[in-house]
N, C-alpha and C positions, 0 to 999 in steps of 0.2 A: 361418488362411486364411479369407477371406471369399467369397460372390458378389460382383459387382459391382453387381446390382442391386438386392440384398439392404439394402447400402449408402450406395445414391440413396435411400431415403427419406425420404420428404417435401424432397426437392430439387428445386427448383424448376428443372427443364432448357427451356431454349430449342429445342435441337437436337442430336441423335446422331446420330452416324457411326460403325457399329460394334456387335456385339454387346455384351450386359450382363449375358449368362450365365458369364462369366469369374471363373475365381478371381484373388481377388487375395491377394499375400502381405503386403504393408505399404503405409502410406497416408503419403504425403511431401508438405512441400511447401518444404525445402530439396531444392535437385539432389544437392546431393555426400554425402545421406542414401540414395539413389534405389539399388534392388536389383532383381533379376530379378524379373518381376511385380510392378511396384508400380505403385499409383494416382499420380501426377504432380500435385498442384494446383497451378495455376500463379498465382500472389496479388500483384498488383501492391503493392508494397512503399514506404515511403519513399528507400531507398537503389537496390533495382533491383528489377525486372517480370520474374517468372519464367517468362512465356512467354516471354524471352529463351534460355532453357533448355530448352522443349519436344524439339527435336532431339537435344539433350546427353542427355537423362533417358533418353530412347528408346534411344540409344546403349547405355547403360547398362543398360537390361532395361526399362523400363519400357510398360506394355503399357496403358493407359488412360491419359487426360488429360482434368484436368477445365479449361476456359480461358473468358475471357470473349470471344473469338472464335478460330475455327475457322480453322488456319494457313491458307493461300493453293492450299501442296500438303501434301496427306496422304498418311501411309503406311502400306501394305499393314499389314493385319495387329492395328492399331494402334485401338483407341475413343477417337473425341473425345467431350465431354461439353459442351456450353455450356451459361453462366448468367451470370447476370445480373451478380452477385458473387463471385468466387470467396472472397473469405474469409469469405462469411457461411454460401459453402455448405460451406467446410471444417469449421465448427463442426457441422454438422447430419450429415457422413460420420463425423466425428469418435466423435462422441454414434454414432453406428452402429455404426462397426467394434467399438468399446467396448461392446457390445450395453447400450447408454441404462443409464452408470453412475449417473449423475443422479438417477434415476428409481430408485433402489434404495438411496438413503439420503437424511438429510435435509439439502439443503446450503441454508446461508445465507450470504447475500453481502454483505460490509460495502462502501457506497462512501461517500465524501466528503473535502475536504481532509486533513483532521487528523484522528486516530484511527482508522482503517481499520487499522495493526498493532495497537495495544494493543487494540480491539473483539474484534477475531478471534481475537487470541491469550488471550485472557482468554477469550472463549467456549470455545474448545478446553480452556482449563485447567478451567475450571468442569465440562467434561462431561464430562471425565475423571476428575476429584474426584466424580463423580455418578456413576461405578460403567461409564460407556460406552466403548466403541470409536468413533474418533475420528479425523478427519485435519485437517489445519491446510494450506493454502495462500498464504504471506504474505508479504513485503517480505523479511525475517529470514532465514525457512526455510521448508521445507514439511515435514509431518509424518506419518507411519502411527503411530498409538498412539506408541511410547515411541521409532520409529524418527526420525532426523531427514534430511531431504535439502538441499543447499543450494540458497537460489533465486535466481535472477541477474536476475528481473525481481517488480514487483509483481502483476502476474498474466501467466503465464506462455501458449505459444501452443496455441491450439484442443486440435492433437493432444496438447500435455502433459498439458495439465489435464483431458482426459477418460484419459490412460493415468493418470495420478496418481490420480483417481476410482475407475479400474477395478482399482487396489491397493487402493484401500480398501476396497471390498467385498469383494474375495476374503480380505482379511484380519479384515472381519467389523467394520465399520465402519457404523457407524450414524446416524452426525453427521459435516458436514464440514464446518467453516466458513473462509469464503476473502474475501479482498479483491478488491476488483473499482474498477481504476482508471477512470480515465475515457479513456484510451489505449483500454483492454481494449474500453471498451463498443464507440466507435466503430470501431476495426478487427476489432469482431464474433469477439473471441477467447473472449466467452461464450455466439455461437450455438447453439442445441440445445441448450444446459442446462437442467436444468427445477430452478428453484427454489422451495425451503419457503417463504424470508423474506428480505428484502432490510430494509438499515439503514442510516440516511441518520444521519452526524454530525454534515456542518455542510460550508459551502463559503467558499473566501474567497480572494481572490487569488491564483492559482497557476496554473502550464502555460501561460498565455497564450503561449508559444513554438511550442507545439502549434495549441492551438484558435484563434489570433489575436484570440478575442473572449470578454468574460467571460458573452455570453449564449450563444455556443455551447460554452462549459464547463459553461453551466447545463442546458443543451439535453443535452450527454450523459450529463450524471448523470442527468437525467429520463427515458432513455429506457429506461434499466433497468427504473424502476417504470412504466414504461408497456409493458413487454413480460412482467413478471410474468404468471402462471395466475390464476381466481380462486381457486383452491384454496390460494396464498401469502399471506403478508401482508406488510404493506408499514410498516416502521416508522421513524418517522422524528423527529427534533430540534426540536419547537418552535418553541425558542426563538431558533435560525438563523430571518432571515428569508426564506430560500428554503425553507424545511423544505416548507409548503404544497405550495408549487410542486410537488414529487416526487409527489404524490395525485392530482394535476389529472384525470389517464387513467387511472388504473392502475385493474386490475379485482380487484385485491388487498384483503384487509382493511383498512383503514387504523388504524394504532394511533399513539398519540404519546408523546415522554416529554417530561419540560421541567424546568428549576428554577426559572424567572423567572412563568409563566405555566400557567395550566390544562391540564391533559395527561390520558391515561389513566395513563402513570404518572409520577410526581412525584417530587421528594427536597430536602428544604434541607441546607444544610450547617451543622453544630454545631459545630467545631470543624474548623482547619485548621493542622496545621503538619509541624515535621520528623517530628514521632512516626506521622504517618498523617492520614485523615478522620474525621469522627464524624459519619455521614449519618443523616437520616430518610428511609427510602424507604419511599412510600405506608405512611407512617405508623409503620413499624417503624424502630425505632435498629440500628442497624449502626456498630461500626469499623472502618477498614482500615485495612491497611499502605501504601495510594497515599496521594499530594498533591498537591493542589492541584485547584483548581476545573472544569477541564479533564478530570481524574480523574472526577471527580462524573460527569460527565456519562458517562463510558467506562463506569462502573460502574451506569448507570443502563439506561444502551442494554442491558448484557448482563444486568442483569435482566431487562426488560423482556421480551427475547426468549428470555430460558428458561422465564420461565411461557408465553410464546405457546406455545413447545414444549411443553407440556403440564406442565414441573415441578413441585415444593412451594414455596410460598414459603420457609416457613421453613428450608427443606433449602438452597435455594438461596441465601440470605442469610449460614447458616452459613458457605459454603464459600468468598462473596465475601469474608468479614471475614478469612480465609487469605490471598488471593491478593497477592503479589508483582508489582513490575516488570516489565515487558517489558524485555530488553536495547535502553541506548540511547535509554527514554524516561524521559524522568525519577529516570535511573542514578546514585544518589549516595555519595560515599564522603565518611566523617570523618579528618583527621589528625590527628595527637597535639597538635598545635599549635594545633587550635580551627578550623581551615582547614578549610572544607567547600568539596567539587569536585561538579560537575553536570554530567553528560554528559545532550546533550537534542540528540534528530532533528531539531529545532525548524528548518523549511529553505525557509519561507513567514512571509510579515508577522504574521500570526494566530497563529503556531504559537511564533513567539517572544515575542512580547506576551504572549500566555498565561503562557510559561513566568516572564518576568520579572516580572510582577506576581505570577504564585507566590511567588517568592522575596523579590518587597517585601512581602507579607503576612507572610512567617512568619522573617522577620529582625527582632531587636528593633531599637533604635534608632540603634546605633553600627555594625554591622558593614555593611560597603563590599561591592559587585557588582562583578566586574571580569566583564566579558564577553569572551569569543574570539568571532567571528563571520566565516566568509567567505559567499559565495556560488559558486554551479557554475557550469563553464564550460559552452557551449552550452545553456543554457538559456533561461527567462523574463528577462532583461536589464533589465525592466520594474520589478523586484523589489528587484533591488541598493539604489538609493539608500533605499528605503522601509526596509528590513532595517540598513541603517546609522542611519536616525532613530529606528528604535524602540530599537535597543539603544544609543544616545547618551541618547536620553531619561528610559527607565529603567536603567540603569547608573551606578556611580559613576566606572566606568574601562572602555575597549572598546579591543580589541584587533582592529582588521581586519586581516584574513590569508586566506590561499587554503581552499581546500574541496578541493573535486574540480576545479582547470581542463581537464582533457579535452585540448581542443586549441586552446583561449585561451589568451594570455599571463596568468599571473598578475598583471601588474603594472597590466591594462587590466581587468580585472575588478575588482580594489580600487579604480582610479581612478574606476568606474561609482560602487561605494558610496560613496566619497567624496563625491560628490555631493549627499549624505544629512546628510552632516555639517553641523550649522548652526553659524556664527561663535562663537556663545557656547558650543558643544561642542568646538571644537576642543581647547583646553586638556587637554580628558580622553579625547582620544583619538589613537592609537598604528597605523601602517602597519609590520606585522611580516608581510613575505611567507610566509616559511617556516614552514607549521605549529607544527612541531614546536620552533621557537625561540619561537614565540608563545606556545606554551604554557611554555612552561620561563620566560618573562620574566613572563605572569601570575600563576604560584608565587612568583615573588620577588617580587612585586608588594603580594601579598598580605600581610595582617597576620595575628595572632592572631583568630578568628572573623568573618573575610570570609566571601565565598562567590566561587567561580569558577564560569562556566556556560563551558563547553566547545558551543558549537551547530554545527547543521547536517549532525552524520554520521553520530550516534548507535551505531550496533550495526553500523558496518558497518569491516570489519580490513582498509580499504584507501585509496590514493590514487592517483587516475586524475589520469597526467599525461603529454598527450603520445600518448594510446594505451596506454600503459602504467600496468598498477598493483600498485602501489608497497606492501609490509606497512605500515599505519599503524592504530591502536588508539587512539582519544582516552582512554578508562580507563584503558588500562594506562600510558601516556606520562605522561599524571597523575597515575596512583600514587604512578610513579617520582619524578616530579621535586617531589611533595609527602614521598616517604620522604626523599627526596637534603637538602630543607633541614631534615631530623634530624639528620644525618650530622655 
């Protein structure tokens, strides 16, 4: 139980109707969550505007409402709140009711296209290998030390993320490190957080379904490090040519890492293959168990920002030359037959380029790529045919097939990649609707020390089709149908 005015802080109100000396019992801004005494924010939405609901919440108990104007008729009994925003001030009641979880341990937020899961999950594993109490907020899962939760978005809304917060501190958490999309920034689901350190990857074509434009994709990742503290720091990619960009405003420290170019912190690569990397960072050798160049850079961001944290180098090096996979990025399994499979979230132009020049560096000279690749329905559409050229280009064989369609036809979604397809590519490549036959036809496809990249779903044990989702596992489907050609 909170006051209500308690609550408002630093909330920027237009107008009240109503007392603010009220207890409140919970803070909503779904209706059909809404309980006797609860705060009501009504948060214009992409599918529907929950001052459509004001009446209903009230019905239901609801004894406060925060809205971006004030109903027509009021009722008895009842505080209206107006602001300007309601979801920017959700984040800031949020950070409230949570008495400023934020503010009670050290969170850092990873954004950018490509690596935002393996940055943050690999932070988490490193400071928990560092002897800390820990939480993880991520694409995958979200985590209390050894606890795991499952998460259904990449940054989850206002009220989650600050009750998620205010577990981890009661549980004695110290570090908390989260991804922070670019959905999140702009619908202000990281209002009122107060951040240690913000970590820029890298940006590159993607969400234009969302932002309509690749400068206001750029405009919301910049506006993270332009709302940093000075007391954060701001670290960012180099070698990305919008890295810059990110710095312009911010009153954060500004630090950089790079591989191509001068940085505060640095690394080349010494070796690269299935066995792992052999990096130099800032002048110390390290091995790891990741691959591929993409890797380098993951493993660079998270040092960088464990000394910002005050670490040891050399402590911290130790524990990177340990760390493992993230499930889903760069997931690979050997079969008895020389056949190596690659599960990779790879689900943007950038993200599969990467992955497939990986795999053209560190295959000798005879063994073949077959690629599976679809695209999702309701999304970027912009993306399809460019996703279909790279994996025709560097592939020796491409399997297009479905993804997630949602509530697209599969068959109009491949026909967009298709479009990708150049004349002299067609030859090697293959329209197999059905996931799960696409893969079973890339196994038999395969020879003695191919390679199969499985892309676009990574770690995630489902298929959205229709509204509905579906058990689907790229790993384990290619296990199978890699043990099945033993049999």
């Amino acid at each position: 139980m909170k006051i209500l005015k308690d609550i408002l802080y630093k909330v920027a109100l237009t107008e009240v109707v109503g007392p603010t000396d009220i207890a409140i019992e919970g803070v909503h801004f779904d209706s059909r969550n809404v309980i006797p005494g609860s705060l009501f924010i009504a948060v214009k939405g992409g599918r529907s505007d929950g001052h459509q609901f004001i009446d209903s919440c009230i019905e239901h108990g609801a004894i406060a409402i925060v809205c971006e104007h004030i109903p027509a008729e009021t009722k008895a009994g009842i505080t209206y709140l107006c602001v300007k925003n309601s979801a920017e001030a959700m984040g800031i009641i949020a950070s409230n009711f949570y008495n400023q979880p934020s503010e009670k341990l050290k969170l850092v937020g990873v954004t950018g296209t490509n690596g935002k899961t393996t940055t943050a999950t690999l932070l988490f594993k490193l400071f928990r290998e560092l002897g800390y109490k820990a939480g993880l907020i991520s694409t995958v899962r979200n985590q209390i030390n050894d606890r795991e939760i499952v998460s259904a978005y990449t940054t989850p809304d206002a009220l989650e993320i600050n009750r998620l917060l205010a577990q981890m501190v009661a549980e004695g958490c110290s570090h908390c490190f989260m991804e922070v999309s670019s959905h999140a920034i702009v619908q202000h689901r990281i209002s009122g957080l107060k951040f240690t350190g913000a970590i820029f990857t890298n940006i590159t074509h993607d969400h234009l379904d969302f932002h309509q434009t690749f400068d206001a994709y750029i405009k919301a990742k910049k506006k993270f490090f332009d709302d940093l503290p000075s007391s954060a720091f701001a670290l960012i990619n180099k070698d990305d040519p919008h890295g810059a960009v990110m710095l312009q405003n911010t009153k954060a420290t500004k630090k950089t890492f790079a591989l191509k170019s001068a940085a505060d912190f640095t690394c080349r690569i010494m070796e690269n293959g299935l066995q792992g990397l052999v990096l130099t960072i800032n002048g110390k050798e390290v091995w790891t168990k990741l691959i591929g160049a993409f890797n380098a850079y993951n493993l660079l961001g998270i040092y960088a920002a464990a000394i910002l944290l005050g670490e040891e180098r050399e402590e911290v090096l130790k524990i990177i030359s340990g760390l493992g996979a993230v499930e889903g990025r760069f997931q690979y399994l050997k079969a008895p037959n020389g056949i190596t499979g690659v599960v990779d979230y790879a689900h943007t132009p950038d993200a599969l380029e990467n992955v497939l020049n990986t795999l053209r560096e560190i295959r000798s000279a005879n063994e073949k790529i077959i690629t599976v690749v679809g695209c999702g329905g309701n999304r970027d559409k912009t993306k399809r045919p460019i996703m279909a050229a790279i994996a025709c280009e560097k592939s020796d064989k491409v399997i297009l097939t479905s993804d997630n369609p949602r509530s697209e036809e599969p068959e109009a979604i491949i026909a967009d990649m298709e479009k990708g397809v150049s004349p002299s590519a067609r030859a090697r490549a293959l329209t197999v609707t059905d996931r799960r036959e696409a893969i079973r036809t890339a196994c038999h496809l395969a020879q003695k020390g191919d390679i199969i990249l499985l892309a676009g779903k990574g770690h995630e044990k489902y298929q959205e089709i229709k509204g509905v989702k579906y058990p689907f596992d790229d790993m384990e489907i290619l296990a199978d149908n890699l043990k099945n050609l033993q049999s």
